[in-house]
C-alpha positions in Angstrom: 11.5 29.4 30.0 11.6 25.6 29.3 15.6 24.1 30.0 17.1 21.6 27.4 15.7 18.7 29.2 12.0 19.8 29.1 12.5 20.9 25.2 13.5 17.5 24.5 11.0 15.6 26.4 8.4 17.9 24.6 10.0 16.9 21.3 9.7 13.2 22.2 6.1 13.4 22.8 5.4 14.5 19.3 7.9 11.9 17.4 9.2 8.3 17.5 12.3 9.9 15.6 15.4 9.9 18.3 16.0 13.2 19.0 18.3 14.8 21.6 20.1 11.0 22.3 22.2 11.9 25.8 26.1 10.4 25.5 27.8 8.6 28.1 31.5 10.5 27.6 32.4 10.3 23.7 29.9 7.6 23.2 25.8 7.2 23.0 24.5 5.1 26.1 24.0 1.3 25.8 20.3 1.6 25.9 20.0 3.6 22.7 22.8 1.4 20.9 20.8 -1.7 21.7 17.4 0.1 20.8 18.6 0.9 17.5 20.1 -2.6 16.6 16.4 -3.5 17.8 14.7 -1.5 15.7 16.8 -2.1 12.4 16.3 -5.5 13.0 12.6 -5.7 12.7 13.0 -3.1 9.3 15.3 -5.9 7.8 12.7 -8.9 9.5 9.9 -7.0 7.9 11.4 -6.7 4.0 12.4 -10.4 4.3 9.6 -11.9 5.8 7.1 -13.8 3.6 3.1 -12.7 3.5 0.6 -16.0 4.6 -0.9 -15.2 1.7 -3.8 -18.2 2.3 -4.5 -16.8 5.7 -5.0 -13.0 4.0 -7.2 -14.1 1.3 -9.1 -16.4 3.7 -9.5 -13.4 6.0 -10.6 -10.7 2.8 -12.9 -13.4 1.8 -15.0 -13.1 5.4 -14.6 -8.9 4.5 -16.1 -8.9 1.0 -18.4 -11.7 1.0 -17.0 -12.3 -2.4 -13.9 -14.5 -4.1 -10.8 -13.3 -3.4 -8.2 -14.0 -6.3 -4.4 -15.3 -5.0 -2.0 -13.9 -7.4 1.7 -13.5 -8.1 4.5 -11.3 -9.4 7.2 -12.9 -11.9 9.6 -12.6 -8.9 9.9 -16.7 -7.6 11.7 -15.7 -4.2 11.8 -12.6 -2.1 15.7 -12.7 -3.0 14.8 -11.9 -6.5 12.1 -9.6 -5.1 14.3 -7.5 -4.2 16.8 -7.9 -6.8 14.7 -7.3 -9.5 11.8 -4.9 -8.6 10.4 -5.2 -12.5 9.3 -8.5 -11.3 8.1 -7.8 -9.0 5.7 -5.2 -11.4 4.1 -8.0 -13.4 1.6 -11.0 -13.2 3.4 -14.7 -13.4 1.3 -17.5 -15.2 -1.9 -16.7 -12.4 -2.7 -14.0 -14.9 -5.7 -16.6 -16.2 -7.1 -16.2 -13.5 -8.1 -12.9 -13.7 -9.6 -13.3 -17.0 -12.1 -15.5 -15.5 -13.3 -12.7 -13.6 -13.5 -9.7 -15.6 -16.2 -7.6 -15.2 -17.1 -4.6 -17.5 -18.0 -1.3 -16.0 -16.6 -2.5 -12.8 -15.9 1.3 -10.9 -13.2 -0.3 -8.7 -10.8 -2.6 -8.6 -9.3 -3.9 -5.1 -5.3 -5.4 -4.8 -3.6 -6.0 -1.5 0.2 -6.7 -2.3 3.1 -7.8 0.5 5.3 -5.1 -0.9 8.6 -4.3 1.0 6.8 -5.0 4.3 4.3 -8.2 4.8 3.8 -7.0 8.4 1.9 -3.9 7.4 -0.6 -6.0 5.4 -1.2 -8.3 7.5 -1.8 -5.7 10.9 -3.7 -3.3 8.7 -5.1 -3.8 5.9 -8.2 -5.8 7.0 -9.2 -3.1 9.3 -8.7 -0.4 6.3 -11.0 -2.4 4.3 -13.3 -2.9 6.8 -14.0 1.0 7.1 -13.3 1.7 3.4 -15.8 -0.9 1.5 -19.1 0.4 3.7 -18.1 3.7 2.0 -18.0 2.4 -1.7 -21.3 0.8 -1.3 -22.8 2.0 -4.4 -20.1 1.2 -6.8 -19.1 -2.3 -8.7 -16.6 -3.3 -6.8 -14.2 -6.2 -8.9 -13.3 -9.2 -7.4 -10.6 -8.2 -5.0 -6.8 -9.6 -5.6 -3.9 -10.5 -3.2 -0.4 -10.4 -4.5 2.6 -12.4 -3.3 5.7 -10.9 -4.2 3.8 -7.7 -5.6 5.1 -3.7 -6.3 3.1 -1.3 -6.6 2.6 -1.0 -10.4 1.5 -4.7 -10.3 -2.1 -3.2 -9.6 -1.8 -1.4 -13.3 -2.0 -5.2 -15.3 -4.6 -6.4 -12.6 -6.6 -3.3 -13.3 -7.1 -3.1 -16.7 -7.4 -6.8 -17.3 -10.3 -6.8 -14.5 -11.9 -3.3 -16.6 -11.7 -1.4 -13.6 -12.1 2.3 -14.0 -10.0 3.0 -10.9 -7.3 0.7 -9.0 -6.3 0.9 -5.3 -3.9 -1.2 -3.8 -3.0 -1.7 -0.4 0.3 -2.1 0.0 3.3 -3.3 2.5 6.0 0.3 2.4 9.9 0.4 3.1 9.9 0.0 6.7 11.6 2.5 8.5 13.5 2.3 11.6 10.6 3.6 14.0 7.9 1.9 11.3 8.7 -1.4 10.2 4.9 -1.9 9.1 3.4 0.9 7.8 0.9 0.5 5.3 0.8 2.6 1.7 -2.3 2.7 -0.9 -2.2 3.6 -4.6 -5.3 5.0 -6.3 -4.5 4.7 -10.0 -7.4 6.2 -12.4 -7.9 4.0 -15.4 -4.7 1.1 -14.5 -3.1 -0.3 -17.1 0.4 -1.6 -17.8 3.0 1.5 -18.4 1.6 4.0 -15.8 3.8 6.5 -14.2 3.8 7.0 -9.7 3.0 10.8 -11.3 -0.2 9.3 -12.4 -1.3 8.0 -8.8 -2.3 9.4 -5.5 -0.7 8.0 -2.4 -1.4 7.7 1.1 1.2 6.7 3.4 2.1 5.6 7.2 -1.3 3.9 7.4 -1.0 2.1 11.0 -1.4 2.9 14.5 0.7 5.5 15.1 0.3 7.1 11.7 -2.6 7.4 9.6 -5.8 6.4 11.2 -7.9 3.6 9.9 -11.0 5.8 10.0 -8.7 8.6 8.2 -7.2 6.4 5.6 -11.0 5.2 4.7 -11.9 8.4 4.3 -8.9 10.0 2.2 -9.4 7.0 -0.2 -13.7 7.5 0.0 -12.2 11.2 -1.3 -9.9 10.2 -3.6 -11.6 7.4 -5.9 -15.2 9.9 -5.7 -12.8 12.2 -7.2 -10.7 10.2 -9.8 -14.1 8.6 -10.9 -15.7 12.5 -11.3 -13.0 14.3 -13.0 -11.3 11.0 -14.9 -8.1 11.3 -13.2 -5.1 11.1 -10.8 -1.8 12.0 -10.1 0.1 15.3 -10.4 0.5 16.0 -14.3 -3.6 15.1 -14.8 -4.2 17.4 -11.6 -1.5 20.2 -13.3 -2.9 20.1 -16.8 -7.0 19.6 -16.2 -7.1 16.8 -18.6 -8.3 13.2 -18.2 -5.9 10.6 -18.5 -6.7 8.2 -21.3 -8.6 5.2 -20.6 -6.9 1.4 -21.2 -8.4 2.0 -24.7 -7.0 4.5 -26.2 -8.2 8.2 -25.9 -10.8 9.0 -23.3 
C-alpha cells in the first residue's frame, strides 16, 4: 500500500494544481510562497500585457497566403478593456475595413483576438492554424481578422459583416495561476451581433500542457463540419434540434 508521500507524488504527476503543499511548523515553506507570488505574477503580466498585433498579422499573413485584416474593439486602452468588457465586444471605426472584404457564401470566417491573455495568442495560435486550415481546404475561407483589445463576442459583428456562415475565433483566456496563456476558440454558427455563449461551442486550455495542437485542429475540423451540416451550435440549438436563424432573419 502506497504511504502519503508516494500518493502525493502520484497526484503531482497528473496536475500542475498544488496539491498536498508540506508546512514548515504553522506556515507553508518559502519555496511554495515564492512559487505562488511567481506564478500570480505572470497571470496579472499576461491580462495586462499588450498583443504585437503587427508582428501577428505579419506572421498569419505567411499562414494564409492571404490579407490579414488588423482590427479593433471600442476599448482605447487595456485599462478600459478591462473595465468595460462591452467594449471590448464591438468594432471601433476599423469596421470599413471589413466592408471592403465581404465575401458572399464565404463557409468560414477566421478572428484571432488578444482577449484576457496576449501570451496565448501569440505562443499558440499560429501553430493551431497551421494544423487547422490544411483541414478546411475545401471551404471559402474569409479574409482572416486580428483584434486588438477584442472579447469574444467581437467575432459575432466581424462574422456577419464578412457573410460568414460560421465564425471561429482564437482567442487569449483568463490566465490561471498554473496557465497564464492558455488559448480558447469560439465556433459561432451564423455570427451576428446579439449572440448568446449558449449559442457557441468552446474549446479551451489550447497550449502545451493542455489541449494539443493536433487535437484542437481536429475538435474544430469536427465542430464547424458539424455546425455547417446541421445549421447550428451551442447548447439550446443542440437541445431543441432546430437551426439557429441565419443573420437574415429566419433560416
Amino acid at each position: 500500500m502506497s504511504g502519503p508521500h508516494e500518493m502525493v507524488a502520484k497526484l503531482r504527476a497528473l496536475t500542475t494544481a498544488r496539491v498536498g503543499l508540506e508546512r514548515t511548523g504553522v506556515s507553508q515553506r518559502t519555496q511554495d510562497v515564492l512559487a505562488f507570488q511567481l506564478s500570480h505574477a505572470q497571470a496579472r503580466d499576461a491580462v495586462h500585457a499588450r498583443l504585437d498585433a503587427g508582428a501577428v498579422a505579419e506572421r498569419m499573413a505567411k499562414i494564409t497566403g492571404g490579407p490579414v485584416l488588423g482590427l479593433r474593439s471600442e476599448a482605447r486602452d487595456r485599462a478600459e478593456y478591462l473595465q468595460r468588457p462591452d467594449r471590448g465586444r464591438r468594432l471601433d471605426d476599423s469596421r470599413a475595413l471589413l466592408a471592403a472584404h465581404a465575401q458572399k457564401g464565404a463557409d468560414v470566417a477566421l478572428v484571432i483576438a488578444d482577449g484576457l491573455s496576449a501570451l496565448a495568442v501569440e505562443r499558440h495560435a499560429a501553430a493551431v492554424l497551421e494544423r487547422l486550415l490544411p483541414r478546411l481546404s475545401a471551404l471559402h475561407i474569409a479574409p482572416l481578422s486580428v483584434v486588438e483589445q477584442g472579447r469574444v463576442a467581437i467575432g459575432d459583428e466581424i462574422g456577419a459583416v464578412l457573410g460568414a456562415r460560421v465564425m471561429v475565433v482564437l482567442i487569449g483566456e483568463r490566465p490561471g495561476l498554473s496557465s497564464p496563456d492558455s488559448l480558447g476558440a469560439y465556433v459561432t454558427f451564423a455570427p451576428r451581433v446579439g449572440r448568446t455563449d449558449a449559442e457557441r461551442v468552446c474549446l479551451s486550455n489550447i497550449r502545451n500542457a493542455g489541449l494539443s495542437y493536433d487535437e484542437a485542429a481536429a475538435q474544430l475540423e469536427r465542430v464547424i463540419s458539424e455546425a455547417l451540416a446541421r445549421g447550428w451550435t451551442g447548447v439550446a440549438a443542440g437541445q431543441s434540434g432546430r437551426a439557429l436563424p441565419g443573420p437574415g432573419g429566419e433560416s
